[in-house]
C-alpha positions in Angstrom: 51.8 -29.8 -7.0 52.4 -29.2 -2.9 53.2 -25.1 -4.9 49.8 -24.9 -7.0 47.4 -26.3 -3.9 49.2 -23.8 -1.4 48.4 -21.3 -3.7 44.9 -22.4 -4.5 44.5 -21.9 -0.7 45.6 -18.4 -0.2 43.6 -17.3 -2.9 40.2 -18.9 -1.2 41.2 -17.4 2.7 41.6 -14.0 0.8 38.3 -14.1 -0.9 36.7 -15.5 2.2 37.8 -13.0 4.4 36.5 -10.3 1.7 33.1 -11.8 1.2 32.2 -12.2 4.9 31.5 -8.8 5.0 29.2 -8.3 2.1 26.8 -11.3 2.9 26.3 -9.6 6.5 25.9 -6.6 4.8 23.2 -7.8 2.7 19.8 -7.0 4.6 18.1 -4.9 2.3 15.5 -7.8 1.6 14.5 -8.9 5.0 11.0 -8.1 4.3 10.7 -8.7 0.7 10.8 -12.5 0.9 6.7 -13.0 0.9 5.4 -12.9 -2.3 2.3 -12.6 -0.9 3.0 -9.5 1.2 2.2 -6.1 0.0 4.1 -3.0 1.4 2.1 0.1 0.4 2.0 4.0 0.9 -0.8 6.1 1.3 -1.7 8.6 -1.0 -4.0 11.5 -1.3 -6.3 12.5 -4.4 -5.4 15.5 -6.9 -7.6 18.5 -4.9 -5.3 18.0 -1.9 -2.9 20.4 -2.4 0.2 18.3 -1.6 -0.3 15.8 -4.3 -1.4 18.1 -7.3 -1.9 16.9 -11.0 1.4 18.0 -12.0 3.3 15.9 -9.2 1.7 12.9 -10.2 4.9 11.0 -11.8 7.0 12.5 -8.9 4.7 11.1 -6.4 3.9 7.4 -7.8 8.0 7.2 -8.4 8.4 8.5 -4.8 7.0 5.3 -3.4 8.0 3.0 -6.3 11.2 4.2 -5.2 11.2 3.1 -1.2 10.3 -0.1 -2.6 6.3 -0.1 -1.8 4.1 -2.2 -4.5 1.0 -1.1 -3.4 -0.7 2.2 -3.7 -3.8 3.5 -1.5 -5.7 6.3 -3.2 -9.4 8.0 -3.4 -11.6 7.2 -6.4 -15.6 8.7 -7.7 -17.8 7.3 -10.3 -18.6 11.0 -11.6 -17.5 14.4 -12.3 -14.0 14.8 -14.6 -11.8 11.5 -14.0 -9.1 12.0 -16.0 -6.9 12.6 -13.0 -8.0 9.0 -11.3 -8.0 7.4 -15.0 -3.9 8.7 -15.7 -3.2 7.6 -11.9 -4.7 4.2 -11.9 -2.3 3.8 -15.5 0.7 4.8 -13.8 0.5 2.9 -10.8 0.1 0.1 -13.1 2.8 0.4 -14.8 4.6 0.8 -12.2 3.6 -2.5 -11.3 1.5 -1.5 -8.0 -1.6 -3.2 -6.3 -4.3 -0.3 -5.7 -6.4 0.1 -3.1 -9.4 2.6 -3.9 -10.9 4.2 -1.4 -14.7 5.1 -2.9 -17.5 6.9 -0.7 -21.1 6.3 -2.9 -23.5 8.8 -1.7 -26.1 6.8 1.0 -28.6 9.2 0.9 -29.3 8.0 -2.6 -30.2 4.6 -1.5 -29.1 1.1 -2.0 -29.6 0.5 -5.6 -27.4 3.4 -6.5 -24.7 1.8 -4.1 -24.7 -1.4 -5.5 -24.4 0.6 -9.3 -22.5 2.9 -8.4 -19.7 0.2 -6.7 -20.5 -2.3 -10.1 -19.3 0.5 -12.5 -16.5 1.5 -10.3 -15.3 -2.2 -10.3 -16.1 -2.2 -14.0 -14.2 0.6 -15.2 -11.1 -0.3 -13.8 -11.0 -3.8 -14.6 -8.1 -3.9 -16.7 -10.0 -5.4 -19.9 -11.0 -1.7 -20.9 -8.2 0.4 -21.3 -7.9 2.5 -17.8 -6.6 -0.1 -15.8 -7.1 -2.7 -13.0 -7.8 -1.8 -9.4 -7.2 -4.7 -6.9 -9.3 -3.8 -4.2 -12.6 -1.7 -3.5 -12.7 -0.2 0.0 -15.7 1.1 0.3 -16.0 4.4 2.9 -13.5 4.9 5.1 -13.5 4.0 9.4 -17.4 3.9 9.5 -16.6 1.9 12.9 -15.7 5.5 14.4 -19.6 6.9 13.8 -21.4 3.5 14.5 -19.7 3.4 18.1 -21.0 4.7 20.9 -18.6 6.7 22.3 -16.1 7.8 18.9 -13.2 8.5 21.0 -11.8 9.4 24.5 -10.8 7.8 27.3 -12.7 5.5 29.3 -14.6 5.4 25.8 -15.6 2.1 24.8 -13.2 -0.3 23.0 -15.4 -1.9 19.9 -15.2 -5.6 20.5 -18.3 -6.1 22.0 -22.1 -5.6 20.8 -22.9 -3.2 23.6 -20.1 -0.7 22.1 -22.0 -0.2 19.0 -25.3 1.5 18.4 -27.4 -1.3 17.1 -30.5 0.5 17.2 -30.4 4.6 15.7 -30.5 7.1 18.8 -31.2 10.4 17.3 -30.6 10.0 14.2 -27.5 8.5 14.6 -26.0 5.9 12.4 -26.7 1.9 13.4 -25.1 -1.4 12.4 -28.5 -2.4 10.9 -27.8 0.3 8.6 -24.5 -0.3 7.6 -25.2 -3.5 6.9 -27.7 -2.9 4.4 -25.5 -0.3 2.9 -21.9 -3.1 3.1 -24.2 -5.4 1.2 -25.3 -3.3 -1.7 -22.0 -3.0 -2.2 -20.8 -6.2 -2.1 -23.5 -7.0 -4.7 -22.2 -4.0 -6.7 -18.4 -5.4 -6.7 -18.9 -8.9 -6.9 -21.9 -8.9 -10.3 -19.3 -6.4 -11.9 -17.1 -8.1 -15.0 -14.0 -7.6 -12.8 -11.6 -9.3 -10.2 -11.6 -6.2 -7.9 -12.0 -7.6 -4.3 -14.5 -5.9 -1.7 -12.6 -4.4 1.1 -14.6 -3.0 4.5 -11.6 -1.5 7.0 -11.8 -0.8 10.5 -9.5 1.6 13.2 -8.0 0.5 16.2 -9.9 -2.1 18.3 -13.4 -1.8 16.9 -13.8 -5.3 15.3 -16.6 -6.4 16.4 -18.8 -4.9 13.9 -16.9 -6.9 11.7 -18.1 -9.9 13.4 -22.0 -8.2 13.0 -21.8 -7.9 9.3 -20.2 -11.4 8.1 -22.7 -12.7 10.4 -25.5 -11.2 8.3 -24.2 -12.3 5.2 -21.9 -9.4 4.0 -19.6 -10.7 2.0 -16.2 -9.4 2.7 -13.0 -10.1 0.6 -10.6 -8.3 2.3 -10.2 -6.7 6.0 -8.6 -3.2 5.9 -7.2 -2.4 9.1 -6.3 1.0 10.3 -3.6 0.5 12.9 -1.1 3.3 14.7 1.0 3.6 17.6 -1.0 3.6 20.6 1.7 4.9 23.0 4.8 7.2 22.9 6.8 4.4 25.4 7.9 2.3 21.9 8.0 -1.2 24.1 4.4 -0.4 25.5 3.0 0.3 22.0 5.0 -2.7 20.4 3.4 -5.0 23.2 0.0 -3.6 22.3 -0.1 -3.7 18.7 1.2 -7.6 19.2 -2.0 -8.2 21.4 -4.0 -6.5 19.2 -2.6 -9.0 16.2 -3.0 -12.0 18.6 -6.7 -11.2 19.4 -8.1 -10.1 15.8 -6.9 -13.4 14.8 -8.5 -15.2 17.5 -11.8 -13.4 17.2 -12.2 -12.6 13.4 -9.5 -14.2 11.4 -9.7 -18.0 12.7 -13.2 -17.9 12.6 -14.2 -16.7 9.1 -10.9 -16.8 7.3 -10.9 -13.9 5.8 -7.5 -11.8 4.9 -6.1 -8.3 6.5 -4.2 -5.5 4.9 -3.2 -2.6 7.5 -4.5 0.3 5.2 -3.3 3.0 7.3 -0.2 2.7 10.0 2.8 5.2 11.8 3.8 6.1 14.9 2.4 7.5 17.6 0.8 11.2 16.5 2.6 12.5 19.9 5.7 11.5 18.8 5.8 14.0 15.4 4.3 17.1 16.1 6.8 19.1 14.1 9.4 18.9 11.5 12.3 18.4 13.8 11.0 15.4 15.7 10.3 13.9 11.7 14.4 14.1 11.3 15.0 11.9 14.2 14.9 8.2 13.0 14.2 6.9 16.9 10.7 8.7 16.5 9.5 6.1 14.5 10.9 3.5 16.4 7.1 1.7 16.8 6.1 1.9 13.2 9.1 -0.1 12.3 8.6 -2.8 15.3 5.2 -2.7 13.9 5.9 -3.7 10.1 8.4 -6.3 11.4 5.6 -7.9 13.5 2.6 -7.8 10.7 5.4 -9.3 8.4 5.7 -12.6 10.2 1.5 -13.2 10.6 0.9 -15.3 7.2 -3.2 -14.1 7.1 -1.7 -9.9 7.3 -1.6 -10.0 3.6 0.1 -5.9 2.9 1.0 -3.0 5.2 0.5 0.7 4.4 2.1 3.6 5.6 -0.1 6.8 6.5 1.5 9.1 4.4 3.9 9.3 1.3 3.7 13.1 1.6 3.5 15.9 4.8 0.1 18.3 4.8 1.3 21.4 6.6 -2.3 22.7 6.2 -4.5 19.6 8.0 -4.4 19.0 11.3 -4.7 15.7 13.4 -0.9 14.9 12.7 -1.2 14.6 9.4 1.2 18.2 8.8 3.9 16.0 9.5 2.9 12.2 8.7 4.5 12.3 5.7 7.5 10.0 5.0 8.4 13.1 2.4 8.4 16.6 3.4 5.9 18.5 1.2 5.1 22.5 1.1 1.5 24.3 1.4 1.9 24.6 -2.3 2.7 21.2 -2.9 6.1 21.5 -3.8 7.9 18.1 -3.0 10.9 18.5 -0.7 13.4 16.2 0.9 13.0 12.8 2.4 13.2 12.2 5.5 15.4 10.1 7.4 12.8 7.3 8.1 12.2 7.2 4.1 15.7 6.4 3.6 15.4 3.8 6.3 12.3 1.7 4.9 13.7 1.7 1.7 17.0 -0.3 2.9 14.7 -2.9 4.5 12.3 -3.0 1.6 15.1 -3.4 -0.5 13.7 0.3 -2.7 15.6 1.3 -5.5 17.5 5.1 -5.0 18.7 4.6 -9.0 14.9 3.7 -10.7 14.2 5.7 -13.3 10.6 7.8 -13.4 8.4 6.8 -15.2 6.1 9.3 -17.9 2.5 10.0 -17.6 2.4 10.4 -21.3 3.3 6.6 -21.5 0.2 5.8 -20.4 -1.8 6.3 -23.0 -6.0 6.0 -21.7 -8.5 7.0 -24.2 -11.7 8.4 -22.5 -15.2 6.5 -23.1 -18.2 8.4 -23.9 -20.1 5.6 -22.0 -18.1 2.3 -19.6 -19.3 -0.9 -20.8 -21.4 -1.8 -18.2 -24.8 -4.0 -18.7 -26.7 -2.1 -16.5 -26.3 2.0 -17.4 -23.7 4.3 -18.3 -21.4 7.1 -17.1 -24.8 9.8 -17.7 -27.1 7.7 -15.1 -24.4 7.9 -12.6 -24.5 11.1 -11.0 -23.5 10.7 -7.3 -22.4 14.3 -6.2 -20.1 14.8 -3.2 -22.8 17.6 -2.4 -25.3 16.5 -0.6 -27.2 19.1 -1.2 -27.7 18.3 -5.2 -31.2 18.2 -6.6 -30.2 14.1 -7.0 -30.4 13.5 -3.5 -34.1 14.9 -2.7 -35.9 11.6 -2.8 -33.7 9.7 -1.1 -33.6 6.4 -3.6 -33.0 7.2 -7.6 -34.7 5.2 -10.1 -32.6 4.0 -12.7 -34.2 3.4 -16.6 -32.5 -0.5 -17.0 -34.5 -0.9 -20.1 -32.1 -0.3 -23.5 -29.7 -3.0 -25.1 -26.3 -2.0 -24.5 -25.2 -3.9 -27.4 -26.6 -1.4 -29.8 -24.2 1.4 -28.1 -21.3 2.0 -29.5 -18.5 2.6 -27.0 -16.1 2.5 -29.7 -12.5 0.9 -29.5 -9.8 2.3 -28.0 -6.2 1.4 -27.4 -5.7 -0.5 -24.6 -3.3 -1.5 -21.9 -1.4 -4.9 -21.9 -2.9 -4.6 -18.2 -5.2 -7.6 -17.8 -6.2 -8.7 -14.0 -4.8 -12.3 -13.9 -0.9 -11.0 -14.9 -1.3 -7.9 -12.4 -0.9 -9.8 -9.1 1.7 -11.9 -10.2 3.4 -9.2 -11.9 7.3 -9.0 -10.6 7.7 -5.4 -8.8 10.0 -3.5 -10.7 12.0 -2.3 -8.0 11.9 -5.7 -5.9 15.6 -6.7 -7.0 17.7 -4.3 -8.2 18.9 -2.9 -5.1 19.4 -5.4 -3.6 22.9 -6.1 -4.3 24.8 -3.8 -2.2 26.2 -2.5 -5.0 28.7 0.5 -2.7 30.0 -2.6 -1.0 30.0 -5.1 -4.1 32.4 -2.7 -5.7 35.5 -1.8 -3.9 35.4 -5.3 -2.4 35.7 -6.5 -5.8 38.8 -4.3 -5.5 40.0 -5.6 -2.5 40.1 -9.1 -3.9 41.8 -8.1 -6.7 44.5 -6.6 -4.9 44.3 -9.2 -2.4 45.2 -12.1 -4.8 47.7 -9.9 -6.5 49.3 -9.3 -3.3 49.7 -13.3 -3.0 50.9 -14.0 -6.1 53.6 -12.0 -5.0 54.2 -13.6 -1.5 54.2 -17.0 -3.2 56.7 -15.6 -5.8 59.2 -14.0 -3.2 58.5 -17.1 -0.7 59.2 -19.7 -3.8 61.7 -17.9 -4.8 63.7 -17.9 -1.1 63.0 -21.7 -1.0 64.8 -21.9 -4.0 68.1 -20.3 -3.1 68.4 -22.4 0.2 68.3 -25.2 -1.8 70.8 -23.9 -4.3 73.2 -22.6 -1.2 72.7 -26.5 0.7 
């Protein structure tokens, strides 16, 4: 028996000794224990010549891959939207939140807004074939044109009414204004047959016209928040974006209870300013401080990365934002460094397979199944110089039955929007076994016990012949 529990006990300090290693080893999930915490990658729509048509799978898999479950991309209401149709259906199946970023023309007034954000909302509502979109956001940083002074030093900082242009000076935008404009669209978003939340994001410290509009009634869903490095000193720019977290919460978030997602976030712009600085992992030393930080504030809700892919033809920083190195042709290169190095803490998956567009199979609509109008009354051009715009509000014929259209039935997507937010992320778990250290220490235990089995034997067996020779 005293033979057997000896044994029993070698074997367990063996595999002890083997497993300490591994457990330590395991930190590829350290911020994939929220489930309700997003980690998203910006992405760019199809006339940007780094993410091209014929990329698409590529690109979606590229962030699926680093272990993001949440997409940001550009969306319209007109014009040829196959493109946007095939990349909500991927990104679905993927398993991916959206964000859509839609710009409705202004200049045609606030009844087109609020139709033109309640057929958005409608068309991807997951009940109708192309889809579900989570969130609306609805322009992009209008905080930089409603504030006095956009940028610069000394330039004011947007927490305070005075910072803002409250009343239009020379034509310039006002807060009045947008707030007229925020609330068509919230009426658009929320009347829509859809769960598609209304998002209104902001950059850097302007938040008080935040506090403006949900004064006057706009009713915001979801804050976007456009956050970067605000310093090349990595301590200094950690300490700030803490503060900032600190007083958005004291100033927006206690008060009205509303949720953030950072829409757009990296390091410093000063810190990348070429390929070479991209291939140093300490370059990004703030952006990673900075998703560790959001992590650990319950009402931050997601975090999104500004960019999945480099734009060697923009300026601004963005040539080299990318997290994936990307030609003027759109040819997809390598990953960087820091790609490699959010995906271990996301807990990505190097191995997951890519998905087909073809899969998703989206049957176009001659008309969306909306009670108000169709695709044909929806003609918002990007142009603002189209004959559509001239009168400054359109007037919309509401008077037909739109059950006596026939949208006809096509084949639809098991998508639906109450199984898309709880839907498990397909790359969530499988890497995070550490697999290249699972292995050969499932060698080394093997050998390990086999090499006591022999000890005991030759030990036994040496106890034996004293005995015999006494």
């Amino acid at each position: 028996m005293k033979r057997v529990i000896s044994l029993l006990v070698v074997l367990a300090l063996c595999a002890g000794l083997v497993l300490i290693p591994v457990q330590a080893a395991d930190n590829t999930a350290d911020l994939k224990t929220r489930d309700d915490f997003y980690w998203g990658m910006n992405h760019h729509e199809g006339q940007y010549r780094s993410y091209q048509w014929e990329y698409m799978e590529e690109q979606i898999h590229l962030s699926a891959k680093l272990g993001c479950n949440m997409i940001r991309i550009g969306g319209d209401i007109s014009g040829d939207l196959t493109y946007q149709d095939q990349l909500v259906g991927l990104c679905n199946k993927y398993g991916m939140k959206i964000i859509m970023v839609f710009k409705p023309s202004q200049t045609m007034g606030l009844e087109y807004i609020t139709l033109a954000c309640k057929a958005l909302a409608e068309r991807y509502n997951g009940k109708n074939g192309r889809g579900f979109v989570d969130y609306i956001q609805v322009w992009n940083e209008t905080d930089a044109i409603l504030i006095k002074a956009k940028y610069g030093t000394g330039g004011p900082l947007g927490k305070i009414p005075e910072d803002y242009y409250t009343i239009s000076v020379d034509g310039a935008a006002d807060l009045p204004e947008y707030t007229e404009y925020f609330r068509a669209a919230a009426k658009g978003i929320h009347e829509a047959d859809s769960d598609t939340k209304f998002m209104v994001n902001f950059c850097g410290q302007h938040w008080y016209c935040l506090i403006w509009y949900l004064e006057r009634d706009v009713e915001i869903d979801v804050i976007g928040w456009d956050t970067y490095g605000q310093s090349t000193d990595h301590a200094e720019a950690t300490k700030m974006f803490k503060q900032d977290c600190d007083e958005l919460y004291e100033t927006i978030i206690k008060r009205f209870n509303i949720p953030v997602i950072i829409c757009e976030s990296n390091t410093s712009q000063e810190l990348i300013p070429d390929i070479a600085s991209t291939k140093k992992l300490e370059t990004y030393e703030t952006l990673l401080n900075m998703m560790d930080i959001a992590y650990t504030y319950d009402w931050i809700k997601g975090f999104t990365i500004y960019e999945l892919l480099d734009e060697p033809y923009l300026q601004q920083g963005e040539q080299t934002w990318g997290m994936v190195e990307c030609d003027s042709n759109g040819i997809i290169g390598e990953e960087k460094p820091i790609y490699w190095e959010i995906q271990k803490r996301l807990g990505g998956n190097e191995n997951l397979k890519m998905l087909n567009r073809s899969i998703v199979d989206l049957v176009p609509y001659e008309k969306l199944k909306v009670d108000t109008t169709d695709d044909s009354q929806i003609n918002g051009n990007k142009n603002e110089s189209s004959d559509l715009v001239d009168n400054g509000n359109m007037d919309f014929d509401f008077d037909f039955n739109m059950d006596e259209i026939d949208i006809g039935t096509p084949d639809v997507l098991e998508i639906k929007p109450d199984t898309i937010v709880t839907q498990t992320n397909i790359v969530e778990k499988i890497f995070k076994m550490p697999w290249f250290i699972l292995i050969p220490s499932a060698i080394g235990i093997f050998l390990l016990i086999g090499g006591a089995v022999v000890a005991f034997v030759v030990i036994d067996k040496k106890r034996t012949r004293k005995k015999s020779a006494k």
